[in-house]
N, C-alpha and C positions, 0 to 999 in steps of 0.2 A: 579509124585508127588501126594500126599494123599492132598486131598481136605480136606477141614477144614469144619466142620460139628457143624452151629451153632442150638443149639436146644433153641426155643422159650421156654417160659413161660406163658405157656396158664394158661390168667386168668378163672377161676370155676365160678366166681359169687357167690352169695350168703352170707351166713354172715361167718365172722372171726369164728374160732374155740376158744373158751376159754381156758383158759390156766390150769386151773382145773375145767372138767367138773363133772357136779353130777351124775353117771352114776349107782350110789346104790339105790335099791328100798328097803324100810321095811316096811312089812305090819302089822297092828294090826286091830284086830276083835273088835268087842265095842257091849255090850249088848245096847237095847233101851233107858235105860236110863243113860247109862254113854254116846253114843250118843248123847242125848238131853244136858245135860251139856257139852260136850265137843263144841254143836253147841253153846249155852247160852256163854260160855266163848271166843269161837271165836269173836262172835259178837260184845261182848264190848270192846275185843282189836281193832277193826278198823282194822284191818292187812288184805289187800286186797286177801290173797289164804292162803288156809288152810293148806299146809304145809308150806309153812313160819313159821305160828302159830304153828304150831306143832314142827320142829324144836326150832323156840327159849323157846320151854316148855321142849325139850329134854337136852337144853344144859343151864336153869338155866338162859336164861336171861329176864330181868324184864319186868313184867306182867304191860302194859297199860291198860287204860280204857278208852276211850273217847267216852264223850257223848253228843250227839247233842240235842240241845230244839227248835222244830221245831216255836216256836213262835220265836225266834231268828233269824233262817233266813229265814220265811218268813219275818220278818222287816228288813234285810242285804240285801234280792231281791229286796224287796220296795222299800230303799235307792238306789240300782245298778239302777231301771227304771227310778227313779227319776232325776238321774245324768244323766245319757244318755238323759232325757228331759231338761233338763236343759242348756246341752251342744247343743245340736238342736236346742231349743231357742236361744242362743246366735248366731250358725251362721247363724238362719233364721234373726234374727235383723242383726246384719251386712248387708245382703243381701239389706232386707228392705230398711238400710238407703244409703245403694249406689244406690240403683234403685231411690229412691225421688230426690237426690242430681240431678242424671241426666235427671229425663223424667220431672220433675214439675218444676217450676215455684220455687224464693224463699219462697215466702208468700205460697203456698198452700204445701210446704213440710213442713216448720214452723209450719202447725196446724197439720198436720199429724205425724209429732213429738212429738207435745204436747199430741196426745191422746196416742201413743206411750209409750211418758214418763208416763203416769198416767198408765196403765197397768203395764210398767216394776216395778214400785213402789210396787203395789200388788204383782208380784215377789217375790221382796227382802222381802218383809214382809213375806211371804208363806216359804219364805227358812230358815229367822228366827225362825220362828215357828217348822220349820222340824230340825234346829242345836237345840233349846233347848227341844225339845221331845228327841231327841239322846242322848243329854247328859243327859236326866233324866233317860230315859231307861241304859243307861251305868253305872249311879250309882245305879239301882235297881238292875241292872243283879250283879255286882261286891257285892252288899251287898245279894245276895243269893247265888253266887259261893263261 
């Protein structure tokens, strides 16, 4: 009898094959300064690789521009550290006040509360202050965009 001959399916590893790969190269030569406008136009599409950009200039589709105002996010950064401090304080107080409940006394976590509370107070007022600077800056920015 003929032995049955099973043949494995050795996995390759590596990534899946595409199903249409891009495997055409076309080249074009550029004097210096249709190079310099071709990098000037790159740049305010946002479009992460240059033949992306180039492609969608070959096939007619539309021309983006995005443009970042660096006073913008450095005040989006500001906000992001502010949040992260913010969120730290909250579960550094938590922390705080389960540690008083258990190792003090009532009376001497009661004053350590109260000074507690007169700081957090500064807080909310501090964050006030940072919600209505945002929203001024939000209707400046929207009345210059």
């Amino acid at each position: 009898m003929e032995k049955e001959v099973r043949k494995k399916k050795w996995n390759k590893g590596g990534r899946p094959p595409k199903n249409d790969p891009a495997k055409n190269c076309v080249m074009v030569r550029l004097s210096d300064q249709e190079y310099a406008r071709f990098l000037s136009m790159y740049e305010e599409s946002g479009v992460y690789a240059k033949s992306i950009f180039v492609k969608a200039r070959v096939f007619n589709q539309s021309f983006r521009v995005i443009k970042t105002d660096e006073g913008t996010l450095k005040y989006v950064a500001k906000l992001t550290q502010l949040y992260a401090h913010f969120r730290s304080i909250g579960v550094n107080y938590n922390q705080i006040v389960k540690l008083l409940h258990t190792h003090y006394s009532e009376k001497a976590a009661l004053s350590m509360l109260y000074k507690l509370e007169k700081i957090t107070i500064e807080l909310v007022t501090t964050n006030q202050q940072i919600i209505k600077l945002s929203q001024r800056f939000e209707q400046e920015y929207l009345k210059r965009g």
